[in-house]
N, C-alpha and C positions, 0 to 999 in steps of 0.2 A: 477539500472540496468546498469549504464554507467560503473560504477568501477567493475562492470564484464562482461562490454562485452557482453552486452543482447540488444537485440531490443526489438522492438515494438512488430513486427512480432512476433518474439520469444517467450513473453510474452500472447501476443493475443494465440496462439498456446496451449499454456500449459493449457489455462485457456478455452479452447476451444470456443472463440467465433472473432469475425471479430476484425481486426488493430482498426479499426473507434472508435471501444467501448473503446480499452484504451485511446484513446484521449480524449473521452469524458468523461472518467472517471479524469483523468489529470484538468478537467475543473470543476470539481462537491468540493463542500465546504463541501461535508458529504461521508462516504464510508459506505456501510454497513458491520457490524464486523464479519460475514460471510466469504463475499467477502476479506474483509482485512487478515481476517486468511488464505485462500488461497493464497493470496499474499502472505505474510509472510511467508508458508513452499517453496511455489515453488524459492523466490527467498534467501531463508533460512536469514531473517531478520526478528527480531523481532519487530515488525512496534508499538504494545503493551506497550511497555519501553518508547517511546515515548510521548504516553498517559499520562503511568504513572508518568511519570518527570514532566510532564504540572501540573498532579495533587496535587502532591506534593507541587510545587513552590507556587500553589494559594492557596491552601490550609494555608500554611508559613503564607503567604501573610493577613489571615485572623484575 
């Protein structure tokens, strides 16, 4: 959100629910992949690639 210039505010707004909840989201060790894909188009990053890289490496790793 920072390297475009996005808030909290902004963020909360799209996704339609209170500032409080992205923070709190910000603090949670799980996301639901729902939620995450909504993340993903509104802030148009593919949060998924991510995942996938992780799995790959352990995957190696096995």
């Amino acid at each position: 959100m920072q390297s475009q210039g996005r808030s909290v505010t902004w963020l909360a707004g799209k996704l339609h629910c209170d500032r409080t909840n992205i923070y709190k989201l910000y603090d949670r060790s799980t996301v639901d992949t729902e939620l995450l894909m909504k993340i993903s188009i509104i802030l148009d990053y593919i949060f998924f690639a991510l995942f996938s890289d992780e799995w790959l490496s352990r995957r190696q790793q096995r």
